[in-house]
C-alpha positions in Angstrom: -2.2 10.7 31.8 -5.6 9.3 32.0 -7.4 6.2 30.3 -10.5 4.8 29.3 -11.6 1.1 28.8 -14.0 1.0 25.1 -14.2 -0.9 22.1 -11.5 -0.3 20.0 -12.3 2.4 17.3 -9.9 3.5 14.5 -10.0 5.9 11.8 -7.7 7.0 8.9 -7.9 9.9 6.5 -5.8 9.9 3.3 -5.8 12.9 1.4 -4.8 12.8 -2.5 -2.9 15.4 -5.1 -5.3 18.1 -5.8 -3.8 19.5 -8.9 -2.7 17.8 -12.3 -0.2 18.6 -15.0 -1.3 19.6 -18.6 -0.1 20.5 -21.6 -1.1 22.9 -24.4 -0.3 25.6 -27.1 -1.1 29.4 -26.7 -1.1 31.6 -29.3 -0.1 35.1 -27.6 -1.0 37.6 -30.7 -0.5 40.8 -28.8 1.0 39.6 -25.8 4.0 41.9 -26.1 4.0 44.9 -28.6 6.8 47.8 -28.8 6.7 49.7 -32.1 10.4 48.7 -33.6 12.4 47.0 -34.1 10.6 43.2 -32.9 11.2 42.1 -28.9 13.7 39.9 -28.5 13.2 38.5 -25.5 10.1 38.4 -22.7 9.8 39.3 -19.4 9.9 36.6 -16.8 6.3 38.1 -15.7 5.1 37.5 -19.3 5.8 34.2 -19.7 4.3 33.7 -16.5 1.1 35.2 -17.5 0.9 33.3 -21.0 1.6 29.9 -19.1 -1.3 30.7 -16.6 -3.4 31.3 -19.4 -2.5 27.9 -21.1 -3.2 25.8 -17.6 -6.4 28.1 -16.8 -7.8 26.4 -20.4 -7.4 22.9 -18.7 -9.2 23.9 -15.7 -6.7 25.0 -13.5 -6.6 28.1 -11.2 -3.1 28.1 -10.3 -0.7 31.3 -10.4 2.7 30.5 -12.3 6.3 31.8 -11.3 8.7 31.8 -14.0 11.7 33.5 -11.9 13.1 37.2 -13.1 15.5 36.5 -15.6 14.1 37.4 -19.0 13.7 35.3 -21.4 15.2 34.9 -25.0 12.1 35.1 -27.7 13.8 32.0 -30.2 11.8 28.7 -30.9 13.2 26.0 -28.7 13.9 28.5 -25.3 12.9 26.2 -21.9 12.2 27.9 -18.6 11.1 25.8 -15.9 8.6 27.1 -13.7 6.7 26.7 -10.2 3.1 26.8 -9.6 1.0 27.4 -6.5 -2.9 26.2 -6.8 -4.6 29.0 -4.1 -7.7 27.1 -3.4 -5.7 24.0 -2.5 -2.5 24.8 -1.6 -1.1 22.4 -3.6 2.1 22.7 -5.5 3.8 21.9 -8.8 6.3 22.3 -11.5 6.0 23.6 -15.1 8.3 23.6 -18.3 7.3 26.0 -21.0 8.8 26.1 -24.4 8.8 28.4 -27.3 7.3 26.7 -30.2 7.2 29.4 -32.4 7.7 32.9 -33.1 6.5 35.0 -35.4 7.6 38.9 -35.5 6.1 40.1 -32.5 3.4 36.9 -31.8 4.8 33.6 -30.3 3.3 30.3 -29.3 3.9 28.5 -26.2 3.7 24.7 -24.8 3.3 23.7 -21.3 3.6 20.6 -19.5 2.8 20.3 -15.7 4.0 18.3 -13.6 1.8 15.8 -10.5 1.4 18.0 -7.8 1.9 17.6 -4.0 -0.4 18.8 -1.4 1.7 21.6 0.7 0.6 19.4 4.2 1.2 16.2 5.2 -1.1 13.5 3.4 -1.4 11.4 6.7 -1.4 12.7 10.6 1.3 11.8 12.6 1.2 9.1 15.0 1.6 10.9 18.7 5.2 9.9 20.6 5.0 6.7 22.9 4.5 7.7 26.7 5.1 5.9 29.5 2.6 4.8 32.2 3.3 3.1 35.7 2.8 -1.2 36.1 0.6 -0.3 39.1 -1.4 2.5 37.4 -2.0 0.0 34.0 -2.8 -3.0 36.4 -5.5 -0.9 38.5 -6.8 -0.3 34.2 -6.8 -3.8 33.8 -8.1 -5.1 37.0 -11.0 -2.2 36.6 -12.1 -4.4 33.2 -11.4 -8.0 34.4 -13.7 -7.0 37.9 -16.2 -5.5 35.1 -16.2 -8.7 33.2 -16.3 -11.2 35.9 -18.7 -9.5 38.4 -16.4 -9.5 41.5 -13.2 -7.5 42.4 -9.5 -8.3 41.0 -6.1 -8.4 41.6 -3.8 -7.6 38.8 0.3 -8.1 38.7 1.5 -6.3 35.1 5.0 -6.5 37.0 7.1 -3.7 38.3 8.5 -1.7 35.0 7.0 1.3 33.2 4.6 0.1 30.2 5.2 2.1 27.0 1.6 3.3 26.0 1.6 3.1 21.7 -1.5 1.7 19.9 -0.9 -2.5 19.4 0.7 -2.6 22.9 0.2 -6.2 24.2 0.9 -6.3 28.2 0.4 -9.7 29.7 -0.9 -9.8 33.4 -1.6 -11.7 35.9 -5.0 -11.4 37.9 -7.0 -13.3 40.3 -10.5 -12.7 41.6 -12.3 -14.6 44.4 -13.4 -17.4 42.1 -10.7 -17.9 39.6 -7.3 -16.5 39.0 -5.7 -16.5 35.3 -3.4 -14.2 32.5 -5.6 -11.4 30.5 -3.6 -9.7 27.3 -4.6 -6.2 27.9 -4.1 -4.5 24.5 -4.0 -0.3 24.0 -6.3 0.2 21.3 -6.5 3.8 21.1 -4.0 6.3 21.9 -4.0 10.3 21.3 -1.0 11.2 22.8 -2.4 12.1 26.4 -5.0 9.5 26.9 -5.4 6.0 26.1 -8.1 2.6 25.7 -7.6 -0.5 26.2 -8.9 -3.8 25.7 -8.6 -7.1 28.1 -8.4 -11.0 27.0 -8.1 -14.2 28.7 -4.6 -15.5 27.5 
């Protein structure tokens, strides 16, 4: 493990829902034609392709998954469905309903649900590590020597020091001049390397 002694520096990304639900009526005339007698029900892939075509009129390019099963042609009939938003990645639910049928034309509604992005929204923080008292001090003494213009001494005791951003490690230090307690604080850690910063108690 190595370290480096700067000013602290942070950064944070947040990364929002990319696709929105919506809701609207289609009128499919022609959407699914056999010569007689009327349909009576829908393929899954049908429905599918109706529902895209209701979200694609809200601005949405996502591809919709209504299952296999088929699906009964009567007013009132509810399939729920998944959608998947290429561009984005981001995923989200549908219902559709039947809201009316009319010999071999039918009209659907669909509502969609908030999406969620398919990654995480935040990094993960990297595991704690451990580094030596004796490697930490020779850190802290580095800064202190930097700060008062001579060389130090620095105790930060015997045990290992868990290395996590926000660690606080008191030590003790002395120089030829003066001798006192710095706070050295880990301001930056990326899982292999880490900064400090060093205060006078």
């Amino acid at each position: 493990m190595t370290a480096r002694i700067v000013l602290p520096a942070l950064a944070a990304l947040l990364v929002g829902p990319l696709l929105a639900g919506c809701s609207a009526d289609v009128d499919t005339s022609g959407a699914v034609r056999v010569d007689d007698p009327a349909p009576t029900t829908l393929t899954a892939q049908e429905l599918s392709i109706a529902a895209e075509s209701v979200v694609a009129e809200q601005g949405f390019d996502v591809v919709i998954d209504c299952g296999t099963a088929d699906v009964p042609l009567v007013v009132g009939t509810v399939v729920e469905c998944s959608g998947l938003e290429p561009a984005s990645g981001a995923e989200g639910s549908y219902t559709v309903t039947i809201t009316s049928v009319d010999g071999l034309d039918y009209s659907i509604d669909v509502v969609g649900s908030e999406a969620t992005p398919s990654e995480p929204s935040e990094p993960s923080e990297p595991a704690a590590a451990l580094e030596s008292a004796q490697a930490f001090a020779e850190l802290v003494a580095s800064l202190v020597a930097e700060q008062a213009g001579e060389d130090a001494v620095v105790d930060c005791g015997v045990d290992d020091i868990e290395i996590f951003v926000g660690q606080e490690v008191r030590c003790a230090y002395e120089t030829a001049s003066f001798m006192g307690v710095a706070i050295a604080t880990v301001t930056l850690f990326d899982g292999e390397n880490y900064e400090i910063s060093v205060v006078d108690e």
